[in-house]
N, C-alpha and C positions, 0 to 999 in steps of 0.2 A: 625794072621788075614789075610786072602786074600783081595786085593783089586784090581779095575782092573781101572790103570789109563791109563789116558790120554794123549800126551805129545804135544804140539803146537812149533815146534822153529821157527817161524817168519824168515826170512830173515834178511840178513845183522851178527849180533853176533849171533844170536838166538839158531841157532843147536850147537855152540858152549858152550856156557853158560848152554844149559837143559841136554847137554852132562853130563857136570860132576854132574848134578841132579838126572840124573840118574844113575850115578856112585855111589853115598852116599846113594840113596835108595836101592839099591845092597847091599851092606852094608849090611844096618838097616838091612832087609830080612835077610841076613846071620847069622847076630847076634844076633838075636831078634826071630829068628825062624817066620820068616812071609813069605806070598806070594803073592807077587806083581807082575802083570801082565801088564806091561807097554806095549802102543803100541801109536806107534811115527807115525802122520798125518806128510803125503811124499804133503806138498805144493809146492814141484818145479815140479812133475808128472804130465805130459802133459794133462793125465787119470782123476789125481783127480779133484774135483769139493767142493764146498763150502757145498754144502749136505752134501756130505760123511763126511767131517769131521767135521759137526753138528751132522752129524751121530754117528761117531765115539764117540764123547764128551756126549750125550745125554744117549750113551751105559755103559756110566763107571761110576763110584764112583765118580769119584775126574780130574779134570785136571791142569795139570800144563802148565803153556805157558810162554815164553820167554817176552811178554809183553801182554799189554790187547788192543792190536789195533782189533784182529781177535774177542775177547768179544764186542766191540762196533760197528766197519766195519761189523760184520754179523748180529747185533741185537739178538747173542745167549743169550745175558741175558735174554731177553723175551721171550726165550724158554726155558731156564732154570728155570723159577721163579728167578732170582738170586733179591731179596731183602735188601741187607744189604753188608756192604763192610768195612772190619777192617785192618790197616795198622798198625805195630809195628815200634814206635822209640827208639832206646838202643844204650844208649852210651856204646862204650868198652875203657877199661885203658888203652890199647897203643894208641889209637888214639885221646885222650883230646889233646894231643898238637897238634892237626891239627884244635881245634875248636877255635873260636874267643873269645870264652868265658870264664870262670876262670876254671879253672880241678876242683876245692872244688864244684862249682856250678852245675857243668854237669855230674859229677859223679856221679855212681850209676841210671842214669835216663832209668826209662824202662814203654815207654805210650804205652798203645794200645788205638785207636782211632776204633769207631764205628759210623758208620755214616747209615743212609737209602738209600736205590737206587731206588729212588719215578718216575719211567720213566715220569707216567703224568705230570709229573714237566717239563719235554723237551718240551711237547705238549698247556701247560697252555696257558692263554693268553697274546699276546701278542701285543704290535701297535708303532707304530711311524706314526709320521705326515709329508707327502709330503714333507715340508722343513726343515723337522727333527730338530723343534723346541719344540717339544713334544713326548714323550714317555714314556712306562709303561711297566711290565710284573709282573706277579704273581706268587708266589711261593704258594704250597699247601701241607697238609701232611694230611692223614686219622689215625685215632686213631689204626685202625691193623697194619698199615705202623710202628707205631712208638713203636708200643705192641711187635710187631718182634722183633724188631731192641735191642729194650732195654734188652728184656728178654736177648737176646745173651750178654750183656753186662755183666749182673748183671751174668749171670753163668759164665763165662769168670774172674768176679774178686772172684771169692768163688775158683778159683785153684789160682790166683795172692794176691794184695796184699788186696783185700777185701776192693776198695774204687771204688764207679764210681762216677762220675764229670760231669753234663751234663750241657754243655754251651750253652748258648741262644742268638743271634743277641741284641734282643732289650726287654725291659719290656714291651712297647707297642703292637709289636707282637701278633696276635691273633695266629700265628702259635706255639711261642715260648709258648706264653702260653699254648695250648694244648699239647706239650710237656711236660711242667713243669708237667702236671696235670695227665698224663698219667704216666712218669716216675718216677712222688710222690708216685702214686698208688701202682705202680709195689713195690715198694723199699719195702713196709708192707710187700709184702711177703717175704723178704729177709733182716732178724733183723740182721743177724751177715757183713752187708752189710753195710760201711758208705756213705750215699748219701747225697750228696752236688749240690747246683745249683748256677752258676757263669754266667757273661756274659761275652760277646766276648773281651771288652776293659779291663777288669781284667786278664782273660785268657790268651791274647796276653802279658802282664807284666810278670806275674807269669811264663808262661813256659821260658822266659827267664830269670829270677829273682832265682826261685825256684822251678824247673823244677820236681823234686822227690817229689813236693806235687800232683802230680796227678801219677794213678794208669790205671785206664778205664776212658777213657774220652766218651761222649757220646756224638752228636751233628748233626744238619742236615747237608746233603752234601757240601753245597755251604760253610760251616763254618769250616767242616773239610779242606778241599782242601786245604784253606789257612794258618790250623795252621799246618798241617804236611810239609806244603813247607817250613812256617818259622821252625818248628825242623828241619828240618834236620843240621841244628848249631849245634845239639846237639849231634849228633853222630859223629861228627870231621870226616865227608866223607855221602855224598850222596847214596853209590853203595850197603849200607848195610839193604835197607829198602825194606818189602815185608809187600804184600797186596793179600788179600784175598776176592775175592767177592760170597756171598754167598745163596746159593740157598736153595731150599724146597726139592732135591733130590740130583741135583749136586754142589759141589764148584768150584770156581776157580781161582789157584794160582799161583802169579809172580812176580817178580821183580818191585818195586813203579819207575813209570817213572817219573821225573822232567822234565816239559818240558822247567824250564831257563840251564839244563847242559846237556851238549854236552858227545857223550861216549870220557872218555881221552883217548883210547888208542883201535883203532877196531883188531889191530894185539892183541892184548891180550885181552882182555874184562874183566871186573874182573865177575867173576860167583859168590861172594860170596850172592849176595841179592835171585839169582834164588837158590841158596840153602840152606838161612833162609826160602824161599819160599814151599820148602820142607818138612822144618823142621812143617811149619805151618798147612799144607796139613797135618802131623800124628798126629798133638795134635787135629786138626777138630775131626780126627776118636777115640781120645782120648788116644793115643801112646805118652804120657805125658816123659815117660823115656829116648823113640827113638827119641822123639823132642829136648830134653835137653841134650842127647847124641850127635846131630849133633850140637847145640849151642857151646855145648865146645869144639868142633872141630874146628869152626870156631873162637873161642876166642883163641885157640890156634895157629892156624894156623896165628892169627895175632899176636899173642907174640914174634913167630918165625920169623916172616918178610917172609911166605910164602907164599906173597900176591901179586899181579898184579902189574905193575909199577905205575899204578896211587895211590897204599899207600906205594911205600917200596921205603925209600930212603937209604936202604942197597945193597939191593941186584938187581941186573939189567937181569936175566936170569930167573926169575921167570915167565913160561906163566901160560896162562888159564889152561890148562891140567893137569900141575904141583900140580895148589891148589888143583883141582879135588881129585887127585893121592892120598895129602898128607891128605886129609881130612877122604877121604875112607879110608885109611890106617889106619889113628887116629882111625876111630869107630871099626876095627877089632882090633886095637894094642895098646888100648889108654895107657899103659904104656911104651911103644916104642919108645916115639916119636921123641926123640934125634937120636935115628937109622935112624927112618922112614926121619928125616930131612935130613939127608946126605944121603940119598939114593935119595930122589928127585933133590938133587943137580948132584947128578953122572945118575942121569936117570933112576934109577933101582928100580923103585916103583914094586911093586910085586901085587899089587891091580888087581881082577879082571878082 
């Protein structure tokens, strides 16, 4: 497959982290027989300008960016169509013991969250009274807004585990309601599909309780935001979550920002979430093998403690570059990796 992406690295870790993203899609290309056509927006050039690299993103398939400040600061979503926005939570077995919660509980848990990106919802109405002893604003969804949104759901669990879960604020709700009624609808045409409707105060138990009862969770914005802040307990580390915001012609994909945690470590940054961010950018185009190929690299790469300092209380010499090195490695050598390990220690990755 050719594709001709996009690449955003923000300031501060940014060009760091999309670095070794672009190192792993090398890779993929290499081994997969693909041709990727990456071209990296130079934000520190005196020359460039916020056009050009709406430009640039408008011109490609797919983008990847270090975070989504440059998607909201330039209002490219609105020139992207971008509609819909889905974030993965996956716990991995070396890292339950950094979660607060029991390992039998959190194991195995792998949510994709779908949510709408309804912009008139910014713009709704809105008021407060002079002595801000009164106030109000409105949330709204249109029956296309949520007809998108779902359909991408319900394809999304027909390759996973074939359940979506759409949760609702309130029974009351005229909005939840056209929800329900829409994504009832939708689910008829998808019989090998098990659809469920929950609300928020159940939802908020259960993903802690018994987190591997959800598959595709499906929900409006303001209801995702909060329940992927609370998973992230679940994946015992913050740094491993990517999200994808998604358009009628282009996507776009990065690393999930929290905004209550601080980077631990800017001398190293961990890159792993900008390159499940990756991974999610090939399964969009439907590179389901090269997706799952870079997953276990990164499952590996934490088995082996070749991970930033903010997860590894092994090893202290582990930088950003490093996991890069040993991940691309993994996708050319994935029976290697005992070699490929001690080669990253001694410096001598052979990667591209």
């Amino acid at each position: 497959m050719r594709l001709n992406i996009a690449v955003i690295p923000k300031n501060g870790i940014g060009p760091e982290i999309t670095t070794q993203s672009i190192k792993v899609l090398k890779a993929i290309a290499l081994e997969f027989d693909h041709q990727f056509i990456i071209k990296i927006a130079d934000l520190n050039s005196k020359n460039s300008s916020s056009n050009e690299v709406i430009d640039l993103c408008k011109s490609s398939d797919a983008i990847l960016a270090s975070n989504d400040s440059f998607l909201q600061s330039n209002t490219l979503s609105a020139q992207l169509n971008v509609y819909a926005s889905s974030t993965i939570v996956k716990s991995y077995h070396s890292l339950t013991v950094n979660s607060p919660l029991k390992k039998e509980v959190i194991s195995g848990t792998n949510i994709l969250f779908f949510n709408e990106l309804n912009l008139s919802n910014q713009l709704s109405e809105k008021h407060a009274s002079k002595n801000n002893n009164y106030a109000f604003d409105s949330n709204e969804n249109t029956r296309q807004e949520i007809e998108l949104v779902a359909e991408k759901a319900f394809k999304a669990a027909q390759t996973r585990g074939k359940k979506v879960t759409l949760i609702n604020k309130s029974s009351t709700s005229q909005v939840s309601a056209l929800w329900s009624e829409v994504a009832g609808n939708l689910s008829l045409q998808y019989p090998e599909i098990e659809f469920n409707i929950t609300n928020l105060e159940n939802a908020v138990t259960q993903l802690l309780l018994t987190p591997n009862l959800f598959d595709v969770v499906l929900t409006e914005r303001i209801i995702s935001n909060v329940l992927i802040q609370q998973s992230s307990v679940l994946t015992g580390s913050t740094s491993l979550q990517s999200t994808s915001y998604i358009g009628h012609k282009q996507s776009f994909f990065t690393p999930t920002i929290h905004n209550h945690v601080d980077v631990a470590d800017y001398k190293n940054p961990n890159p792993l979430a900008s390159i499940l961010s990756a991974a999610m950018l090939l399964e969009h185009f439907g590179l389901y093998s090269e997706s799952e190929m870079i997953k276990t690299a990164v499952n590996r790469s934490l088995e082996l403690n070749i991970t930033t300092p903010d997860l590894n209380s092994t090893y202290n010499n582990i930088t950003t570059n490093k996991v890069g090195d040993f991940i691309a490695d993994f996708i050319m050598n994935p029976h290697d990796s005992n070699a490929n390990f001690k080669n990253i220690h001694l410096g001598q990755s052979t990667i591209i």
